[in-house]
C-alpha positions as CSV (number, residue, x, y, z in Angstrom):
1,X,0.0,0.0,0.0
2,X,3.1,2.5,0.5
3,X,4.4,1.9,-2.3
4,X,0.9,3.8,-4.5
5,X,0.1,6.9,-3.5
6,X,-2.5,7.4,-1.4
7,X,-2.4,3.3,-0.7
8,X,-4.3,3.0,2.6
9,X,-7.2,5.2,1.3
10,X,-7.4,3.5,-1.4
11,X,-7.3,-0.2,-0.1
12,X,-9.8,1.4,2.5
13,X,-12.6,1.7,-0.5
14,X,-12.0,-0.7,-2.6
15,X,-11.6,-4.8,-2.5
16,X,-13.9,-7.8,-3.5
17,X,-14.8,-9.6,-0.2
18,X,-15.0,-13.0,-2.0
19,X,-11.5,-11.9,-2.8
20,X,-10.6,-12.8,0.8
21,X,-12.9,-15.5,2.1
22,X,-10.0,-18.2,1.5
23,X,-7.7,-16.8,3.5
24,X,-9.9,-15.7,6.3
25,X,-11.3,-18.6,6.7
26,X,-7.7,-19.9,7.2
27,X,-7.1,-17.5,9.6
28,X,-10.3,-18.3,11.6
29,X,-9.9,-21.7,11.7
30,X,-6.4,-21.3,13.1
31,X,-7.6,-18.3,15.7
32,X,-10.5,-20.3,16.8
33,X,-7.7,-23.5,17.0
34,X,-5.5,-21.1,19.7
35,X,-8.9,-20.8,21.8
36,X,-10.7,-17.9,20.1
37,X,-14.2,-17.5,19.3
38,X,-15.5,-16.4,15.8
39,X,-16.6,-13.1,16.9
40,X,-13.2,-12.5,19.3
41,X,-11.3,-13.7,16.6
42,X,-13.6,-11.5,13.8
43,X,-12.6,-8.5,16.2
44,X,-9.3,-9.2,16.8
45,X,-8.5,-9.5,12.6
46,X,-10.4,-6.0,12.0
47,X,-8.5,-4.2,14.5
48,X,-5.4,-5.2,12.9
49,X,-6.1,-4.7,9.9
50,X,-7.2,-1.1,11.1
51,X,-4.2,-0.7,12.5
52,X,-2.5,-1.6,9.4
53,X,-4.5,0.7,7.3
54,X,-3.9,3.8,9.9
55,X,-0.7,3.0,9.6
56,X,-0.1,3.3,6.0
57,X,-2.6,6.3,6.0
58,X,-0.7,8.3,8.6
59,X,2.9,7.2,7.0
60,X,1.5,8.7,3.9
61,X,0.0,11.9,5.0
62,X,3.4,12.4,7.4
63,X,5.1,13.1,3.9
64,X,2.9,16.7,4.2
65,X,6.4,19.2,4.3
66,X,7.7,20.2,8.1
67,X,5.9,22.3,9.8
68,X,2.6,22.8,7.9
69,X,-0.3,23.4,10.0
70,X,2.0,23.2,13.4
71,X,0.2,25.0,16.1
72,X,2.8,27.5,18.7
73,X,2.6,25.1,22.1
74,X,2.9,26.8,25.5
75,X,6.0,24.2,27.1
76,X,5.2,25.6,30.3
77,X,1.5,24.9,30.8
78,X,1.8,21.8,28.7
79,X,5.2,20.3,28.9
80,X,4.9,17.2,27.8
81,X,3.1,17.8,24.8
82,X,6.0,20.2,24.1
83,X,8.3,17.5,24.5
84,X,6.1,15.2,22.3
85,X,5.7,17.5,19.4
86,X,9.8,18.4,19.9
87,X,10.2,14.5,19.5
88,X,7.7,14.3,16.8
89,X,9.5,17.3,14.8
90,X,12.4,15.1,15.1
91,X,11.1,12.7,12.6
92,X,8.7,9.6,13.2
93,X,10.3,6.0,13.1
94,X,7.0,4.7,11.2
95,X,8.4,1.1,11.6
96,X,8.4,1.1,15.2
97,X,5.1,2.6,16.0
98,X,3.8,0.3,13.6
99,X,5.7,-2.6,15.4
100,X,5.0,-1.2,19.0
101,X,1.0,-1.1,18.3
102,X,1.2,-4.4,16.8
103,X,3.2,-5.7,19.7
104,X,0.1,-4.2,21.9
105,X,-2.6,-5.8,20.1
106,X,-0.7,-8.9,19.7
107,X,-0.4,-8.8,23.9
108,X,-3.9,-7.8,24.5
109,X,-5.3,-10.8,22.1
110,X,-3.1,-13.3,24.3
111,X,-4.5,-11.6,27.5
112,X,-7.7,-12.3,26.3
113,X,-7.1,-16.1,25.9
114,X,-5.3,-16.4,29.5
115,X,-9.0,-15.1,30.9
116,X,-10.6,-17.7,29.5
C-alpha cells in the first residue's frame, strides 16, 4: 500500500470480499484452534487490519512538508506535549510505531485467551 500513492485510502474503499474469504477462513480456523471465538477472533483481525490501514494512511500523509499546519505550544502549561511535538518534529520511526501497536494488540489478544 506505501508503495501507491494514497495506498491506505485506497485499499480502505476498494476490494472484492469473495477476494478474501479463503484466506480468512484460514485465519479463523487457526484463531478459533489457539482458543478464540468467531466473533473475538472476527474483532481481533479487523482491529489489525485497522491498525495496518492507519498505519499506511498516517505514514502517507506524514510526507505533508515540516511544519505545515503546526500549532505554537505553550511548554510551560503543557510540557509534555512540548516534549512530544519536539520528539515528533524530530522525525517519526514509522516502523516502530507500527511494530510497537502491533506488539500491543498482539499482547492484548493473548490476554484475552489467559482469561478464558
Amino acid at each position: 500500500m506505501l508503495s501507491h500513492r494514497d495506498g491506505g485510502r485506497l485499499r480502505e474503499h476498494m476490494h472484492d470480499p469473495s477476494d478474501q474469504w479463503p484466506g480468512l477462513e484460514l485465519l479463523l480456523q487457526m484463531m478459533e484452534e489457539a482458543g478464540f471465538t468467531v466473533e473475538d477472533a472476527m474483532s481481533a483481525i479487523f482491529t489489525v487490519g485497522h491498525h495496518i490501514l492507519g498505519s499506511v494512511i498516517a505514514q502517507q500523509e506524514d510526507q505533508v512538508p515540516p511544519g505545515a499546519g503546526n500549532a505554537r505550544i505553550d511548554a510551560r502549561r503543557f510540557p509534555r506535549v512540548a516534549r512530544a511535538a519536539a520528539l515528533r518534529a524530530e522525525g517519526r520511526d514509522h516502523d516502530r510505531e507500527f511494530e510497537y501497536g502491533l506488539a500491543v494488540l498482539v499482547a492484548g489478544c493473548r490476554a484475552m485467551l489467559d482469561r478464558r
